[in-house]
C-alpha positions as CSV (number, residue, x, y, z in Angstrom):
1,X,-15.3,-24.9,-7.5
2,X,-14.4,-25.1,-11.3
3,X,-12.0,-27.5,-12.7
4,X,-9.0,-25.7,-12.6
5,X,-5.5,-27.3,-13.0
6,X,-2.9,-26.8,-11.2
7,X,-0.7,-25.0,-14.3
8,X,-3.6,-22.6,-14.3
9,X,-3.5,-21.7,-10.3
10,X,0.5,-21.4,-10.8
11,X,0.3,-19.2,-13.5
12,X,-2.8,-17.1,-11.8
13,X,-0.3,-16.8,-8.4
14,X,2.5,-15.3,-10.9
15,X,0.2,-13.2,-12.4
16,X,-0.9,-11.8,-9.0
17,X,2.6,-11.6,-7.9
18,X,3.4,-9.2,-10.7
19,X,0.7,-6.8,-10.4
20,X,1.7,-7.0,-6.9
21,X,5.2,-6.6,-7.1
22,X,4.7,-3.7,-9.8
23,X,2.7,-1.0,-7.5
24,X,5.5,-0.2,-5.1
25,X,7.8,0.9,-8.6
26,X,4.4,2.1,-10.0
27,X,3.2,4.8,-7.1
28,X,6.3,5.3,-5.1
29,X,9.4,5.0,-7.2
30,X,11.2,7.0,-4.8
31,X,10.5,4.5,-1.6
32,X,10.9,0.9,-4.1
33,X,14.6,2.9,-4.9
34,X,15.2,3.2,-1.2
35,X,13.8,-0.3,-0.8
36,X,16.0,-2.1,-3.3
37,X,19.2,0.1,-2.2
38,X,18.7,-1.5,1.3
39,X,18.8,-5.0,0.2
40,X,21.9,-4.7,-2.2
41,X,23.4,-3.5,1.3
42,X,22.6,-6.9,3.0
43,X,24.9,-9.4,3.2
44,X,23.8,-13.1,2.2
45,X,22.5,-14.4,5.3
46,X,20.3,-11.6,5.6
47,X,18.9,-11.9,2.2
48,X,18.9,-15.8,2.4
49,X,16.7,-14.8,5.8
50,X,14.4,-12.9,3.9
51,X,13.7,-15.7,1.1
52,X,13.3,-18.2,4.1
53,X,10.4,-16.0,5.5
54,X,8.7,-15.4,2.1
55,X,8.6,-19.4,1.4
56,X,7.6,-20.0,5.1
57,X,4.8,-17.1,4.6
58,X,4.1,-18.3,1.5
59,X,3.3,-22.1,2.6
60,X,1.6,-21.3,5.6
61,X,-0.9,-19.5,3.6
62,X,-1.4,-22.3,1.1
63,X,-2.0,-24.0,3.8
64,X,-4.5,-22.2,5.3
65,X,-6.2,-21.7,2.0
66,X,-6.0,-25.7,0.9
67,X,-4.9,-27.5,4.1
């Protein structure tokens, strides 16, 4: 593996984040709309819920990847 430091992988994982996060809006405008009109409907412990399971989901893949 190269020598790669750790402010690299960070910004790598933003950068992938973006291009991820940017198809939805990209191909289906219509369904990210819907999307996003859904979650200004929830109420804070809903949202709160969802950022829980996108940290938990988001460890336990580092995890798998570097653990």
């Amino acid at each position: 593996m190269p020598d790669v430091s750790l402010f690299d992988l960070v910004l790598a994982g933003i950068g992938v984040m973006l291009v991820a996060e940017g198809l939805l809006p990209l191909f289906a405008p219509g369904a990210w709309r819907g999307a996003f009109e859904r979650v200004l409907r929830m109420n804070d412990g809903q949202i709160r819920f969802l950022g829980l399971a996108s940290l938990v989901a988001g460890a336990a893949l580092l995890w798998m990847l570097w653990g």
